[in-house]
TIMARKOL-536975 format. One line per field, with one value per residue (C-alpha): residue number from 1; residue in one letter; x, z, y. Coordinates in steps of 0.5 Angstrom, whole numbers, plus 500, padded with zeros to 3 digits. Each point is the difference from the previous one (the first is absolute). Layout:
TIMARKOL-536975
n = [NUM,...]
res = [A,...]
xx = [X,...]
zz = [Z,...]
yy = [Y,...]
This chain:
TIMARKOL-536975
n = [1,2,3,4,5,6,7,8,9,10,11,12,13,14,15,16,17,18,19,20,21,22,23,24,25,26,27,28,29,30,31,32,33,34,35,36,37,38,39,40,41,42,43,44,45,46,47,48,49,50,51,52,53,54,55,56,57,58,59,60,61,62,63,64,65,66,67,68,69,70,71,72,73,74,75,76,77,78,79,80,81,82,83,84,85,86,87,88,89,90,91,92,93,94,95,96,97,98,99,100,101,102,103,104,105,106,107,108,109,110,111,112,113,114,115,116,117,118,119,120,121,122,123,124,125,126,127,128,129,130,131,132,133,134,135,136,137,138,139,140,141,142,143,144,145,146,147,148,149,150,151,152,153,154,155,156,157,158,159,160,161,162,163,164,165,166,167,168,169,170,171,172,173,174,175,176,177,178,179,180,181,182,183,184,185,186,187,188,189,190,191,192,193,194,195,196,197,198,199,200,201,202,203,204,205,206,207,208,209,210,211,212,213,214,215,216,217,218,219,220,221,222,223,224,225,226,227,228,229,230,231,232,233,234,235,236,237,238,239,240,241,242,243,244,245,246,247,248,249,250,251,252,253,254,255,256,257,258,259,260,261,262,263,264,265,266,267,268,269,270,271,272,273,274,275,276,277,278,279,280,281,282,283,284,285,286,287,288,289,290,291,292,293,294,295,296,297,298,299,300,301,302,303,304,305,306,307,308,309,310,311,312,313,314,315,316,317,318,319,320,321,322,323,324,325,326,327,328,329,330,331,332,333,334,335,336,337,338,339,340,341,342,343,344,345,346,347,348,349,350,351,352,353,354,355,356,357,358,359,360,361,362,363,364,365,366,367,368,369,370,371,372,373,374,375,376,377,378,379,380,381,382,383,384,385,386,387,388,389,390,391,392,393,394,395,396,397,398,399,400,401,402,403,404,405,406,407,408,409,410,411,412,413,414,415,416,417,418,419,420,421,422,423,424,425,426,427,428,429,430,431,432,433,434,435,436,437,438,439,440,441,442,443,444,445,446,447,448,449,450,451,452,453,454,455,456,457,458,459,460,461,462,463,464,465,466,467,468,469,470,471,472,473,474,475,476,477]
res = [X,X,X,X,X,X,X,X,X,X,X,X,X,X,X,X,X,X,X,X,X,X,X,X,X,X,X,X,X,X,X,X,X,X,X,X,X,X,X,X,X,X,X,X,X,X,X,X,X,X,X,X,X,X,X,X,X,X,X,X,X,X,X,X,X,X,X,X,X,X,X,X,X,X,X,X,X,X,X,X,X,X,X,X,X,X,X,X,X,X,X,X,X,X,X,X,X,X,X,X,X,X,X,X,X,X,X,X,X,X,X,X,X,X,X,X,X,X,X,X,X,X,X,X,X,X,X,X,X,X,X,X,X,X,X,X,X,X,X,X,X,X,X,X,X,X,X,X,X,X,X,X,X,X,X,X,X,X,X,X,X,X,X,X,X,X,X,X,X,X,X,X,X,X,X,X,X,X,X,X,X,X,X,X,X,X,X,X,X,X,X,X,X,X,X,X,X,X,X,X,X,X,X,X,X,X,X,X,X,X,X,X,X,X,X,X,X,X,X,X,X,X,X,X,X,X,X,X,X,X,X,X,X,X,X,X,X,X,X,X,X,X,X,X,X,X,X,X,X,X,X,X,X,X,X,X,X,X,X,X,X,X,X,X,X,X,X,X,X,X,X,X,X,X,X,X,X,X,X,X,X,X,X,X,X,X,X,X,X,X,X,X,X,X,X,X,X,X,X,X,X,X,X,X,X,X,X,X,X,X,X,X,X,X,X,X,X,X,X,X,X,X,X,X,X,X,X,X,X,X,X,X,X,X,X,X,X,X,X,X,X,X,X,X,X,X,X,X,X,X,X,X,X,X,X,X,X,X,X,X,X,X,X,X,X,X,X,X,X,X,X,X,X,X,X,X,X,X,X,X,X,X,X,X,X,X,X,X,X,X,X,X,X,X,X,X,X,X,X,X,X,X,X,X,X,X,X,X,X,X,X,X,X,X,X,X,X,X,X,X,X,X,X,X,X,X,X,X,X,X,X,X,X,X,X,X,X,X,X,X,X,X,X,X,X,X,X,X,X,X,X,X,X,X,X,X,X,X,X,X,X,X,X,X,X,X,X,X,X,X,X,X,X,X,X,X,X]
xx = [472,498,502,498,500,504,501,496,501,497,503,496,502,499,496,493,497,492,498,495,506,503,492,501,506,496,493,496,499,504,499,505,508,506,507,505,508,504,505,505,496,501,499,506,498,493,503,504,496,495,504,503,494,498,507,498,492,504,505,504,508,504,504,494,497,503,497,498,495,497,494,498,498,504,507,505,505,500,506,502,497,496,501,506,499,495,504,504,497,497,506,498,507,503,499,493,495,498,495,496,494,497,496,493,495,500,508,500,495,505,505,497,498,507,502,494,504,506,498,495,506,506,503,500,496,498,500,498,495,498,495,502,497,500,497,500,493,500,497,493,500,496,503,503,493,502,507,504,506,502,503,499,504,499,506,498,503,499,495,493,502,495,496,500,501,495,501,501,497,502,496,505,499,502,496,502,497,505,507,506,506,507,499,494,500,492,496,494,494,496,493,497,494,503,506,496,495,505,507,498,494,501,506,498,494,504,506,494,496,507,502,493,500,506,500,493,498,494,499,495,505,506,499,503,503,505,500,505,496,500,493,496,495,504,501,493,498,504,499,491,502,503,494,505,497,501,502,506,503,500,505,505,496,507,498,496,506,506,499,503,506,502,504,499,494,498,505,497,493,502,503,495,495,505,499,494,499,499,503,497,498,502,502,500,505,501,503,500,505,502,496,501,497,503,494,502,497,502,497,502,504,502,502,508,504,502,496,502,498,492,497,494,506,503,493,498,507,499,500,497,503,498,501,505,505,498,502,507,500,499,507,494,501,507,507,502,507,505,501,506,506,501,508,500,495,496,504,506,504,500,493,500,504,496,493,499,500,496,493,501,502,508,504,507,500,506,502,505,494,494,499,497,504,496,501,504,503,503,501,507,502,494,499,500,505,506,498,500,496,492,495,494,493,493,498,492,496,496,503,498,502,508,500,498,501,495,504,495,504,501,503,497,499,499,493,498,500,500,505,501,507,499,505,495,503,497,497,507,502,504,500,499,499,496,494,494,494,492,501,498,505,496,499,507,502,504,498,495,500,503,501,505,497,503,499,503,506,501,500,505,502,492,504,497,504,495,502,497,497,495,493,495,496,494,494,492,497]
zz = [666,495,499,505,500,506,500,495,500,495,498,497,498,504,494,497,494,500,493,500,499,494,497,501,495,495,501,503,507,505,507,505,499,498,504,497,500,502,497,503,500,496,500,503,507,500,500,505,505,499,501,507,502,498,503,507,500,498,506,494,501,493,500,501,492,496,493,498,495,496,495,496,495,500,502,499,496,492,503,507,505,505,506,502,502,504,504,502,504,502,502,497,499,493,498,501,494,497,494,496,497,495,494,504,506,501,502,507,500,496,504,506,496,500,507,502,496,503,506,500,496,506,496,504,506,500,494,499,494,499,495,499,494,498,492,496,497,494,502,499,498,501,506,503,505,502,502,507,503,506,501,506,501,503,503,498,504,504,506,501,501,498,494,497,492,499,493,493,493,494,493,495,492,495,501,500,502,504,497,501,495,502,496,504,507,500,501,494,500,494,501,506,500,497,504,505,498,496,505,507,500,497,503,507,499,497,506,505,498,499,506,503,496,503,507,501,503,498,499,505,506,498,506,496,492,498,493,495,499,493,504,504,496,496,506,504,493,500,507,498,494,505,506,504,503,502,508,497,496,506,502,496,496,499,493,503,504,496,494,495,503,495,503,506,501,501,506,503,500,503,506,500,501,504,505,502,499,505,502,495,495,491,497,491,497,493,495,493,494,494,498,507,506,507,505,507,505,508,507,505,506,505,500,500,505,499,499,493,498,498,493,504,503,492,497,506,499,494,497,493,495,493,493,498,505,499,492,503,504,493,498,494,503,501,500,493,503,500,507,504,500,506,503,499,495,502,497,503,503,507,500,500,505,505,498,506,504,495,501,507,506,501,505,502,509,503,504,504,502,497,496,493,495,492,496,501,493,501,508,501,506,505,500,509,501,495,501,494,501,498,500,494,503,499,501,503,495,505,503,501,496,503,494,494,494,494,492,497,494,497,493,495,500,508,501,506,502,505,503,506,503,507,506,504,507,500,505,501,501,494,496,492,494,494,495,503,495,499,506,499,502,506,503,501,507,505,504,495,499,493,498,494,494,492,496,493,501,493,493,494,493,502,506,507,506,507,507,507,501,506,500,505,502,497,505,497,498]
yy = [839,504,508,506,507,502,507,506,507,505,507,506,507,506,504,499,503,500,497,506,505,495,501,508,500,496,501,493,498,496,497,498,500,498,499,504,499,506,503,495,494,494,493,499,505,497,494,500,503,494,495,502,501,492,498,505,497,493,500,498,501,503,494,494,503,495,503,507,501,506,501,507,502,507,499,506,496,496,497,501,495,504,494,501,507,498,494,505,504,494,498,492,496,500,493,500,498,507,500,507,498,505,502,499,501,493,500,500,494,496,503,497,493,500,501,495,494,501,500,494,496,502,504,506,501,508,504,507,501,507,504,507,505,507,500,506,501,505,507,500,493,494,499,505,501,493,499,500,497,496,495,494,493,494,495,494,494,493,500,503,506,505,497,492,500,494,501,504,499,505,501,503,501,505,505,507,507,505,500,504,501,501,506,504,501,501,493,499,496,497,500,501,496,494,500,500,494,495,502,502,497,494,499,500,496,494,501,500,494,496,500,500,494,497,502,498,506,504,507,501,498,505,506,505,500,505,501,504,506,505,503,499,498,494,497,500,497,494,499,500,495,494,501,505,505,507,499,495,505,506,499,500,506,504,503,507,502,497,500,494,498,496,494,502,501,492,500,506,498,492,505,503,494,497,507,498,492,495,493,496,504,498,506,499,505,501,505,501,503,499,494,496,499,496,499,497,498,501,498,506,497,506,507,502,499,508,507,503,506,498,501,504,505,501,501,505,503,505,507,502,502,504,498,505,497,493,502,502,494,496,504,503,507,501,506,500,500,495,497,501,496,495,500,492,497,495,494,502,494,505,502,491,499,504,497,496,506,505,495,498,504,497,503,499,499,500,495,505,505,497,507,498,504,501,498,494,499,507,500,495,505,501,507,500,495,499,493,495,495,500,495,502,501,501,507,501,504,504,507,507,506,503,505,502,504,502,500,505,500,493,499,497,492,500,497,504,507,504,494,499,498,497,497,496,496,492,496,498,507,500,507,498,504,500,504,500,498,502,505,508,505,503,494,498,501,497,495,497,493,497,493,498,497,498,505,502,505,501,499,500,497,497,495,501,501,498,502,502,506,502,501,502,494,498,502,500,506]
C-alpha cells in the first residue's frame, strides 16, 4: 500500500504587517499581508507547534513516529542541528531518523519525498516531515512587500489516513535566482522577471507535466492545486498555461493572507485544501527553489481523526503590526547595549541535562501523595511529604492564571518587555510557573486562560535557549 498523509497540522504567527504599511516606508502600493514572526519566534517554535497539531489531528502517539524530518530555508544555525530541539519538545525517541533539509523552499517537499520512501520500503511506518520558514528580506527591498512566515507539517505514514501519495515527479537544473551567503543575513534575488520565467515558471511547469505524464491524470481532473507562491500572480499564471482554472487554485489561495512562506508555504496550502476537500478528490502540489521543483499527486481519504486547532482559526487570529516594530522584530532596530549575562550559559553541561523538562512540561508526582513536585531534575524530596520516590509526568498546557507579576524594567538582550511572570493552576490542579508571552500588561489578570507554548527564552554567544512560556489562547479577531 502506497504512503499516506496520516495527520497534518499548521502554525502561523499571531502578527500580520499589511503590504500597504511596507509601501508607506518606501513609496508604491501593496495589497494583502504578511505573517510575522514575533520576537521570540523562530523556525524552531512554529515548528513545534505545527507538528503537535498534525500528531493531535493524526491520533499519532510520540512514541509510534519513527522519522523526523525538517525543511527550511532559514535555520537560526550554520552549524547546529535544529531537529533535535524540536524532537524534544515533541517528546519522540532518541533512536529515531532525525534530518534537516535546507538552502531552499523547495526542502520540506524533499523532506517529505524522503519520508514517502521510507515508508513505502518499510522502513519505518510514521515520519513526521515539517516545513517551517522565516526569511529576512532586505528593508525596502525586492522582496520585503512578499515574505510571511508559518510552518505546517504532515505525519507521513502506512494506511489511508487522510490523503494517498499516488505519486511524485522532481524537475531540477542549475538554475540560480535567489541566494543567501553565510555572510549576510538578508535573502537576494537576481532579476525578477527572469527568475520568474526561466526558474519558478519554467520549473514548475516541467515537474507538473512530468508527473501528469507519469500518473496518467489530467490537469482538467485535479480539484484543487497547491502551488508554491512568490505572488499571487505567478502562480495563477502557471496554472493558465497548463489548462488549470482559477476554482482549481481557490483554495489553496494562501498568498493575500500569508505572504511567501518559503518552505512551508506549499504545506500550508495542501492543509488548506485538505480542510475543505471531499472523499475522492486529486489534490496536486508543487513547490519550487533553487532551481528545483517536487510535484505530487494525492487522493483525499478522510479527515482526521482528532480536531487540532485549524489553519482558518490561525488566519482569523491576528493583530496588525506597524513598520517600525516589524524593523525591530528583524533585530534592524535595536539597544545598542550589550546584552546582560545568563547565570548559566546556554552550552552548559547543566542547562543540558535539563533539556527535556525546558521544552515539555515534565514534572516529578510523588508516588506517596501524589503531589506533582517541578522541576523534577531539582525535586528529589517531595516538598508535601518527604517522600523519595517520584514517577515523571506529563503536565497539561492549559489553566487559568493564579498570580502574575509585570517586569517593566527588562535589561538589555531580553526579547519581551513589559514581562509577564505568571503561576497558573493546570487542568490537572498542578500550579506551575513560567513567562507569559505576547500578552499586554493590563490584560493579564486572574483567572484568565493561558496554554504553554515553545518559545525562545534567550540568546547568547548566538546559542539559543528554547522552553515553555505561556500565551493567551489564540481566538479570531
Amino acid at each position: 500500500m502506497k504512503a499516506s498523509i496520516v495527520g497534518y497540522g499548521t502554525y502561523l504567527p499571531r502578527y500580520r504587517i499589511q503590504r500597504e504599511e511596507i509601501a508607506r516606508a518606501w513609496g508604491g502600493r501593496g495589497r494583502g499581508e504578511n505573517a510575522v514572526a514575533w520576537v521570540n519566534e523562530d523556525i524552531i517554535t512554529m515548528a513545534t507547534e505545527a507538528a503537535q497539531n498534525a500528531l493531535a489531528h493524526g491520533g499519532v502517539k510520540p512514541d509510534d513516529i519513527g522519522a523526523i524530518y525538517l525543511g527550511t530555508e532559514s535555520s537560526p544555525f550554520i552549524e547546529q542541528s535544529t531537529i533535535g530541539v524540536i524532537g524534544a519538545a515533541l517528546g519522540l525517541r532518541p533512536d529515531i531518523d532525525m534530518v534537516d533539509f535546507g538552502a531552499s523552499t523547495r526542502a520540506a517537499t524533499a523532506a517529505l519525498k524522503t519520508a514517502t520512501d521510507a515508508v513505502n520500503v518499510g522502513r519505518i511506518r510514521r515520519g513526521l516531515v515539517i516545513g517551517s520558514d522565516c526569511r529576512q528580506p532586505s528593508p525596502g527591498g525586492e522582496l520585503e512587500q512578499g515574505f510571511g512566515a508559518g510552518a505546517a507539517a504532515l505525519v507521513v505514514g502506512e494506511g489511508l489516513g487522510v490523503a494517498q501519495i499516488d505519486g511524485s515527479f522532481t524537475y531540477a537544473t542549475s538554475f540560480r535566482d535567489t541566494w543567501r551567503a553565510t555572510s549576510e543575513p538578508h535573502v537576494r534575488l537576481f532579476e525578477p522577471r527572469y527568475s520568474r520565467e526561466y526558474g519558478y515558471a519554467k520549473h514548475l511547469t516541467k515537474a507538473i507535466q512530468g508527473l501528469l505524464a507519469e500518473t496518467g491524470i489530467d490537469i482538467q481532473d485535479y480539484h484543487h492545486l497547491a502551488l508554491y507562491q512568490p505572488d499571487e500572480r505567478a502562480a495563477m499564471g502557471v496554472a493558465r498555461s497548463l489548462g488549470a482554472t482559477p476554482a482549481q487554485m481557490e483554495a489553496a489561495n494562501l498568498f493575500p493572507q500569508v505572504g511567501d512562506a518559503g518552505a512551508a508555504l506549499v504545506f500550508l496550502s495542501l492543509a488548506a485544501v485538505l480542510d475543505v476537500a471531499g472523499e475522492g478528490e486529486k489534490v496536486l502540489a508543487c513547490s519550487y527553489g533553487s532551481g528545483a521543483s517536487d510535484a505530487f499527486a494525492f487522493t483525499v481519504t478522510g479527515k482526521g481523526k482528532t480536531t487540532a486547532m485549524t489553519l482558518d482559526a490561525y488566519l482569523k487570529s491576528k493583530d496588525y503590526l506597524d513598520y517600525t516594530t516589524l524593523l525591530k522584530l528583524r533585530g534592524l532596530l535595536k539597544d545598542p547595549s550589550p546584552p546582560a549575562k545568563m547565570g548559566l550559559p546556554p552550552m552548559s553541561p547543566l542547562i543540558s541535562r535539563e533539556m527535556a523538562e525546558l521544552l515539555r512540561p515534565l514534572g516529578a508526582k510523588c508516588q506517596g501523595c501524589g503531589y506533582v513536585n517541578f522541576p523534577p531534575s531539582e525535586r528529589h524530596i517531595c516538598i508535601r511529604c518527604g517522600d523519595t520516590s517520584f514517577d515523571t509526568v506529563l503536565l497539561p498546557r492549559n489553566g487559568q492564571i493564579h498570580t502574575f507579576c509585570i517586569n517593566f524594567y527588562m535589561p538589555a538582550g531580553f526579547d519581551e518587555s513589559p514581562l509577564p511572570v505568571i503561576i497558573a493552576d493546570l487542568e490537572d490542579g498542578t500550579r506551575h510557573r513560567a513567562l507569559g508571552t505576547e500578552m499586554k500588561p493590563e490584560d493579564v489578570k486572574v483567572d484568565r486562560e493561558v496554554e504553554m507554548v515553545v518559545r525562545r527564552l534567550a540568546t547568547e554567544d548566538s546559542v539559543n535557549l528554547y522552553g515553555n512560556v505561556f500565551r493567551f489562547p489564540r481566538q479570531a479577531a
